[in-house]
C-alpha positions, -999 to 999 in steps of 0.1 A, spaced: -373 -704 29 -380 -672 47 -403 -642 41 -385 -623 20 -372 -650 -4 -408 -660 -1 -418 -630 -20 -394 -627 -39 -402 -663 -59 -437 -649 -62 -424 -618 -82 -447 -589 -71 -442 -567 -93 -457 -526 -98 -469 -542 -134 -491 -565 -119 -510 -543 -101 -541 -533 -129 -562 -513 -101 -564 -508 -63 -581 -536 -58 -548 -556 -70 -532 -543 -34 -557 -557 -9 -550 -592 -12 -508 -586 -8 -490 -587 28 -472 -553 44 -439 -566 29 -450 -573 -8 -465 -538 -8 -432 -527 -1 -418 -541 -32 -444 -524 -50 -433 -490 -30 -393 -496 -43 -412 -504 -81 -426 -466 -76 -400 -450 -69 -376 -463 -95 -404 -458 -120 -415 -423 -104 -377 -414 -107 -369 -429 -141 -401 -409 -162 -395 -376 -146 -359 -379 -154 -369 -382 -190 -402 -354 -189 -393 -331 -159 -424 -331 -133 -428 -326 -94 -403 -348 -82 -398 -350 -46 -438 -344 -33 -444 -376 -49 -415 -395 -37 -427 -388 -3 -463 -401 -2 -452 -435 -19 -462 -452 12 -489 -429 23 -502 -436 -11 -505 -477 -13 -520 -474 25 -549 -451 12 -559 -471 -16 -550 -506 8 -574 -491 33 -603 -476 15 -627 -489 -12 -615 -465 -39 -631 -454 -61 -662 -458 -39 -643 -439 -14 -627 -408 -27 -591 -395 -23 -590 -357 -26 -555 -348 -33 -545 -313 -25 -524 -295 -52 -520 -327 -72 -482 -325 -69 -481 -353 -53 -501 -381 -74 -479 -398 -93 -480 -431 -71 -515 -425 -74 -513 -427 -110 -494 -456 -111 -515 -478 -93 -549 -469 -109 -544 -481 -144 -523 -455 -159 -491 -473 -156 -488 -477 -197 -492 -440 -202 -470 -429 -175 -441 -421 -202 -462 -395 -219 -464 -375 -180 -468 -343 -190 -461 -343 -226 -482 -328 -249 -513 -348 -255 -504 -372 -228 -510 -381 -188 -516 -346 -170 -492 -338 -141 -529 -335 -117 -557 -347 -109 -580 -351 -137 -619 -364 -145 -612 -371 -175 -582 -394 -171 -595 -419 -146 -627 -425 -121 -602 -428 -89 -592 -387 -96 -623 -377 -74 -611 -336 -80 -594 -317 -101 -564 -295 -82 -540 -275 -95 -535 -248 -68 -531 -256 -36 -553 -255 1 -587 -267 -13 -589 -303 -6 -605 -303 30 -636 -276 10 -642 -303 -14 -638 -328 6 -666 -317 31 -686 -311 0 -683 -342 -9 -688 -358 24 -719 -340 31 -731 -353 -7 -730 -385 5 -748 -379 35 -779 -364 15 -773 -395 -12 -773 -421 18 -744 -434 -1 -721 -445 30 -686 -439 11 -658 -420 31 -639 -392 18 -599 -389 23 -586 -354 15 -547 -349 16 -530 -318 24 -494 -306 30 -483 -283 56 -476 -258 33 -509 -259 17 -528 -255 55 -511 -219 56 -540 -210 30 -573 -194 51 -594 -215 26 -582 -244 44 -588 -231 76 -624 -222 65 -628 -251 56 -615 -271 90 -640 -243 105 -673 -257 87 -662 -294 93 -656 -290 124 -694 -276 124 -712 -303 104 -695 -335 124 -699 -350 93 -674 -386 88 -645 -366 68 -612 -375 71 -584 -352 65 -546 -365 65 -520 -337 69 -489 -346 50 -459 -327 72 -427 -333 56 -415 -301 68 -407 -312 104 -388 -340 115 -396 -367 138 -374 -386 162 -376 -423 172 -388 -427 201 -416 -397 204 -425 -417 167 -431 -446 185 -451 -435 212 -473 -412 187 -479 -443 165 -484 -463 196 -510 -440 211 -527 -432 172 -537 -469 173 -547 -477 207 -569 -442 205 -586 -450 177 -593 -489 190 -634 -493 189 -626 -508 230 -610 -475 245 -634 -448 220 -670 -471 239 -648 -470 272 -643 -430 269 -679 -428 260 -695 -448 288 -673 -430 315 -685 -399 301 -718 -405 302 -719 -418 339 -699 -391 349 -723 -367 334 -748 -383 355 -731 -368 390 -743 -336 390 -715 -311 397 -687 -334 410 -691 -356 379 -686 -322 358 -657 -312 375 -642 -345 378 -650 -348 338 -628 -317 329 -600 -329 352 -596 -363 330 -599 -341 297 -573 -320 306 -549 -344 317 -560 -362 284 -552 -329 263 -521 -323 282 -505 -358 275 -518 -356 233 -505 -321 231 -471 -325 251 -471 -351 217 -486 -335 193 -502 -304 181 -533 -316 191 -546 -290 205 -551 -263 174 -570 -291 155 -592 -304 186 -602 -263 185 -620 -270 151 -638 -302 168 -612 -327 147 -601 -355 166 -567 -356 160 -540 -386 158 -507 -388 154 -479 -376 149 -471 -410 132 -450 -419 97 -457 -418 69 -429 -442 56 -440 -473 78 -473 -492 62 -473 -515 92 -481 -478 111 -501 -464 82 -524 -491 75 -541 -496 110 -542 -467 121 -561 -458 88 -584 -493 92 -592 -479 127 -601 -447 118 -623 -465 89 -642 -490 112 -646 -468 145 -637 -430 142 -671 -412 138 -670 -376 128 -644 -352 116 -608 -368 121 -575 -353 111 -541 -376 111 -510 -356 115 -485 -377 91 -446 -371 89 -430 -376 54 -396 -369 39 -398 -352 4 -375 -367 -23 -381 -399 -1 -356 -430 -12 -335 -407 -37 -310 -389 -26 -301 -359 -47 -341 -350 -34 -339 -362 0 -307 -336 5 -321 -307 -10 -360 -315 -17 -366 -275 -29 -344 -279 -62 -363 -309 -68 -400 -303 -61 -406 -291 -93 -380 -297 -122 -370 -305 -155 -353 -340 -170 -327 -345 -153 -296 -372 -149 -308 -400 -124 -274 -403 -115 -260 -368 -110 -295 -355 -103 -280 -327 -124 -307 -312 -149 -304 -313 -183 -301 -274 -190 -300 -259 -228 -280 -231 -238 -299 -198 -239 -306 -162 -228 -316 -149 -193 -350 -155 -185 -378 -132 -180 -381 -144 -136 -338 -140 -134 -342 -104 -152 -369 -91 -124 -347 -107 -92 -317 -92 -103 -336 -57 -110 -353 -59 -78 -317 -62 -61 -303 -31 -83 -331 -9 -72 -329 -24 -34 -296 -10 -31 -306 24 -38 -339 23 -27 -344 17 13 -382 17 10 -384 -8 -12 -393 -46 1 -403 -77 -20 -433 -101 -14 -434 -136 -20 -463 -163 -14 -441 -192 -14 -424 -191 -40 -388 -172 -37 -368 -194 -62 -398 -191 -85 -402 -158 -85 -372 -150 -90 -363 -134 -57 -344 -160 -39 -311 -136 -40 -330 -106 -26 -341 -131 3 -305 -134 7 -294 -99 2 -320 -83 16 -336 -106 47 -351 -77 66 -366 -66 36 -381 -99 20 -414 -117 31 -423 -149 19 -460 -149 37 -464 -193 29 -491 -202 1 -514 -170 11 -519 -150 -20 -549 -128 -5 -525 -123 22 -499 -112 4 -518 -87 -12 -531 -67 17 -501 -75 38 -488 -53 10 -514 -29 13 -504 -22 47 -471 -18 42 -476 7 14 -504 27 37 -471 32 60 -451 49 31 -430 12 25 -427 4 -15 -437 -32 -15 -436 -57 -52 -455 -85 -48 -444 -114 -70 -466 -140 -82 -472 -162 -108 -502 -151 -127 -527 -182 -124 -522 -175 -86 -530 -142 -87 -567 -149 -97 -574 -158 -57 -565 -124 -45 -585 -101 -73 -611 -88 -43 -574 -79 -24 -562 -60 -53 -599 -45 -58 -605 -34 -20 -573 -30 -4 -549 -17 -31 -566 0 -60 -601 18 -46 -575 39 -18 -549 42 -49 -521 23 -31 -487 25 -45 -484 -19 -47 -466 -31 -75 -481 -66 -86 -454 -83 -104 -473 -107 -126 -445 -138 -134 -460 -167 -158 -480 -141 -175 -498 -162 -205 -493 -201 -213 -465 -222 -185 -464 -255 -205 -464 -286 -191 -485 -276 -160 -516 -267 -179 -548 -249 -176 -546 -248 -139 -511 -232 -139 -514 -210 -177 -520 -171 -172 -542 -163 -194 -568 -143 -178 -549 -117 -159 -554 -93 -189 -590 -96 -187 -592 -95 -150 -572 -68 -142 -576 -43 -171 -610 -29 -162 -601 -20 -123 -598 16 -120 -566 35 -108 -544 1 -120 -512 13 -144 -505 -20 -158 -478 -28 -183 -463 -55 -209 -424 -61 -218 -415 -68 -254 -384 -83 -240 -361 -86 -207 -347 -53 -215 -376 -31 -215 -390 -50 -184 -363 -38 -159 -375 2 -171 -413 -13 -164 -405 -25 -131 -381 6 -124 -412 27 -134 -442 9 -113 -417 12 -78 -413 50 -82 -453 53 -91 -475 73 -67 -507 46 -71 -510 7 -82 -488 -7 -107 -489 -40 -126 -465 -61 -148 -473 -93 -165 -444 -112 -184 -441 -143 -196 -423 -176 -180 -390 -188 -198 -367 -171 -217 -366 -133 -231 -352 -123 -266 -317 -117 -256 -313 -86 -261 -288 -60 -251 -297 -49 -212 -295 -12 -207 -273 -1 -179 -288 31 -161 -329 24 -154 -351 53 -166 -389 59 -158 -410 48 -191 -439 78 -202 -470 67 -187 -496 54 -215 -470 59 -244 -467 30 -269 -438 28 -291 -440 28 -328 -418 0 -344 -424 1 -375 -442 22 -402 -465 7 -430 -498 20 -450 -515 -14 -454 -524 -30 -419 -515 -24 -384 -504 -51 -363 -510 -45 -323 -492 -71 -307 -483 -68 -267 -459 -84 -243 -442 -114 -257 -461 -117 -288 -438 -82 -300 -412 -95 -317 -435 -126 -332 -451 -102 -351 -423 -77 -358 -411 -113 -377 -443 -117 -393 -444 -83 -406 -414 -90 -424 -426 -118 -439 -457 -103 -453 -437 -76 -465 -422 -103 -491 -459 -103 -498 -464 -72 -509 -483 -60 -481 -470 -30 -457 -471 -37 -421 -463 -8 -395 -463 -25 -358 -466 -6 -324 -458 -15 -293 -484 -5 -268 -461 -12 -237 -490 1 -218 -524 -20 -217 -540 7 -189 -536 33 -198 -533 33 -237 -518 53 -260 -552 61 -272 -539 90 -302 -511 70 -315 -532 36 -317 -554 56 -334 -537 73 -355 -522 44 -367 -558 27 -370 -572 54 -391 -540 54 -415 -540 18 -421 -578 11 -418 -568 -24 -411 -562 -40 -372 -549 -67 -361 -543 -74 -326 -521 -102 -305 -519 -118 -271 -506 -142 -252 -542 -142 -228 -574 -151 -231 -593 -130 -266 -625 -123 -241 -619 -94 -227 -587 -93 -235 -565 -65 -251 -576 -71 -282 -611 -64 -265 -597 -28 -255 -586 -17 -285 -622 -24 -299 -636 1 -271 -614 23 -282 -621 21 -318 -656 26 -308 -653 51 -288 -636 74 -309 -657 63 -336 -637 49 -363 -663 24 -373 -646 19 -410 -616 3 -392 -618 -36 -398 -602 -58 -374 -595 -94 -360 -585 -101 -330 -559 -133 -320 -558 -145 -287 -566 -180 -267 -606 -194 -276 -631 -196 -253 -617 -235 -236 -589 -239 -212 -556 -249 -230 -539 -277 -220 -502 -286 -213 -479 -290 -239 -445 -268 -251 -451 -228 -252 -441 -227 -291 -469 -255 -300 -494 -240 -277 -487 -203 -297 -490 -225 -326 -520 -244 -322 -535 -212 -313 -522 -194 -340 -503 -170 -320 -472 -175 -341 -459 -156 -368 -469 -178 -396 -502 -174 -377 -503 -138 -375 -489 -135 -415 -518 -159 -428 -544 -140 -401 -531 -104 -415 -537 -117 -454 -575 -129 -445 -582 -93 -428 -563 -79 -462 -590 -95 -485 -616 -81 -466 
């Protein structure tokens, strides 16, 4: 009998594997069983509840050698982003919950504390791996605890300067931290693979590391000639690594650096990581080629439709789409290209994200006049800054969770010198199935107290191409925040027209209560208002379109008439809007005015559908109807 039929009569299977420590008695070849059991299960539950498809595929291997290697959860894996655990998952006791992946009240698509002592961080957003990583490394240090830390990063994660701060202070400390960079951007041929994963191992053999040592040190020893004769043999050492590799730029932080080598062959990954275990002292970064989508097709042809997605047919690899109207992301790209034709100054900004944000056919259109500066949201902003300062029109598009890391670049570069940037705020309130790292909830509260800011908030997709047509042709910063998925299908205006700065819009008129919704929580209430009008109670609703400025006389107005408010948002209630209508209730006095204020609590939601996230947190219309009746009795 050979090997394989061997293994095959013993049945290895992904469902016997309880915890790591299942993995470290199994051979190279019965782990790759268990690698083909991953993927058919990795591709099988996202099929069914959507998820980040193709990252995971591609560490599948990488994966099982980290947790073959290291003494996890003693050793910790840091893994950057978190799009890529799944495998992870799988093999550290979650395997029975894996159906419920990022379904309401089930598994989390990340990293999380909660779920399981082998998630050593929580991630979400991308490029901070290798900071908490040395943290965590230089813990153990002062604990004496002798543990190694692992963090993983992709490529397009190291385009982040926290990442490069953090190589920076590694590089400093010499601390034991090991830092794998996941490339599955560049491709790797067969023979300069070999030689890489031939010179990885020998390199990082305990022999030749004492040998380069001891040479060292007597060299040292001849004064002058043994100095020179010293930097000859580096050299020639650097030249041979980098003619290789890309050695260089990480040797410049003080990391030695191995590889490139792949990230698909354990009988590669696993000693070269057992190497670097027992004998690599200090920082150490492994340069590791992987192919996204990795052992399925559909993803390995076209991994960018199938890094993040919906369910999908495993066959086809064609996702399951419902009927319905434009969305929110399709309404600003294809307003962006209307106003590019007419407007030469006018350039788009991406971190990243071009089919996310909507912009992926002004990229097209437009290539002189679209930059997609990598995962660099500070960047982005400033880049921005500068091009405004030169009399260029730039819209940066960016999902609102992301936009938190660049609030000292909107601060500082764009809004103190009154820059005309126009931030266009995507994801604006809760995403779904991603979850607290990913919902935008705050940007409301974080942006609404910066002077010189006009920021705005659609009702629907129609009145958001007249927002966006308004902020380009503004003399100073502009901000619009609208929400992922789709808009209220409404009829779309042909000709674009510059909104009234700071003027709401009054929907409807009513004596008892005056409901002060914004953004997408309009038409919710414009429902519930006719609802508690079959109560007997008279609701007038405005839309404030503006949250900075405000339509401080109408609001009013309104406020005094009614005596009764009642505000709504999709964002956090501290701070909020709901905040800013009570400062200027109180500042103009009107004391007697009772209110209540409906927005997300003082915890971070977690993933689930939009509608029962609204729900739960009664932003609803039944919500708003029962909220208006208690502030009625009052």
């Amino acid at each position: 009998m050979d090997t394989t039929e061997s293994i095959e009569s013993k049945k290895i299977r992904l469902e016997d594997i309880k915890s790591p420590a299942d993995l470290r008695s199994l051979e190279v070849t019965e782990l790759e069983i268990i690698a083909g059991d991953l993927r058919d299960t990795i591709i099988n539950t996202v099929s069914k509840t959507g998820g980040h498809l193709a990252p995971s595929l591609g560490v599948v291997e990488l994966t099982l050698a980290l947790h073959y290697v290291f003494n996890t959860p003693k050793d910790k894996l840091v893994w950057d982003v978190g799009h890529q655990v799944y495998a992870h998952k799988l093999l550290t006791g979650r395997q029975e919950q894996f159906p419920t992946l990022r379904q309401y009240k089930g598994l989390s698509g990340f990293p999380k504390f909660k779920e399981s002592v082998y998630d050593a961080f929580e991630t979400g957003h991308s490029s901070t791996s290798i900071s908490a990583a040395l943290g965590m490394t230089c813990a153990k240090v002062l604990k004496n605890d002798a543990g190694k830390v692992v963090a993983i990063i992709g490529d397009g994660s190291m385009t982040a300067g926290i990442a490069f701060e953090a190589l920076n202070q590694a590089g400093h400390q010499d601390k034991d931290l090991i830092v794998i960079l996941n490339d599955n951007e560049m491709s790797i041929s067969e023979n300069v693979g070999a030689m890489s994963s031939f010179l990885s191992r020998q390199l990082t053999s305990r022999t030749v590391r004492h040998l380069r040592k001891h040479i060292s040190t007597r060299l040292k020893e001849l004064h002058g000639v043994g100095d020179r004769f010293l930097n000859v043999l580096k050299k020639s050492e650097e030249n041979i690594k980098s003619f290789f590799t890309p050695a260089m730029l990480f040797e410049a932080f003080k990391f030695y650096y191995i590889g490139p080598i792949s990230g698909h062959e354990l009988d590669v990954l696993i000693p070269t990581l057992e190497n670097i275990r027992d004998n690599v002292d200090g920082p150490v970064l492994v340069h590791v080629i992987t192919q996204k989508g990795k052992g399925y097709e559909h993803a390995e042809k076209n991994p960018g439709n199938y890094h993040g997605l919906g369910p999908f047919d495993v066959k086809t690899g064609i996702p399951h789409t419902s009927a319905g109207s434009i969305s929110y992301t399709e309404v600003f790209g294809k307003t962006m290209c209307n106003i590019a034709k007419k407007n030469q100054d006018l350039v788009a900004i991406s971190a990243a994200m071009p089919a996310g944000t909507g912009l992926s056919h002004f990229a097209q259109e437009f290539p002189d006049r679209f930059f997609d500066v990598g995962i660099a949201e500070q960047h982005a902003v400033t880049f921005a800054a500068g091009l405004a300062a030169e009399g260029i029109q730039p819209v940066v598009a960016i999902y609102s969770s992301f936009f938190q890391r660049a609030l000292d670049q909107v601060i500082h570069d764009v809004c103190i010198p009154g820059l005309p940037v126009t931030l266009a705020i995507d994801r604006g309130g809760v995403v779904g199935d991603d979850g607290p790292t990913h919902h935008g909830v705050f940007d409301i509260s974080f942006l609404r107290f910066i002077p010189n800011i006009t920021y705005m908030a659609p009702k629907d997709e129609n009145e958001l191409q007249h927002m966006l047509f308004t902020a380009i042709s503004l003399s100073g910063p502009a901000a619009i925040r609208y929400p992922r998925g789709a808009g209220e299908d409404v009829d779309m205006d042909t000709e674009l027209v510059n909104l009234e700065i700071g003027k709401a819009e009054l929907l409807r008129e009513g004596k008892d209560i005056l409901l002060l919704p914004i953004g997408n929580r309009v038409y919710p209430a414009m429902r519930a208002a006719k609802g508690l009008e079959k109560l007997g109670i008279d609701a007038a609703v405005i839309n404030p379109r503006f949250i900075k400025p405000l339509d401080k006389d109408l609001l009013c107005e309104w406020a005094e008439k009614t005596g009764r408010v009642l505000t709504v948002e999709d964002n956090a209630e501290h701070g909020g809007f709901g905040s800013l209508v009570l400062e200027l209730l109180s500042t103009n006095k009107l004391f007697g005015v009772k209110t209540h204020l409906l927005g997300y609590p003082d915890h971070f939601i977690e993933h689930g559908p939009q509608k029962t996230l609204w729900k739960n947190s009664k932003l609803d219309s039944p919500s708003i109807i029962n909220a208006a009746m208690e502030l009625m009795k009052e």
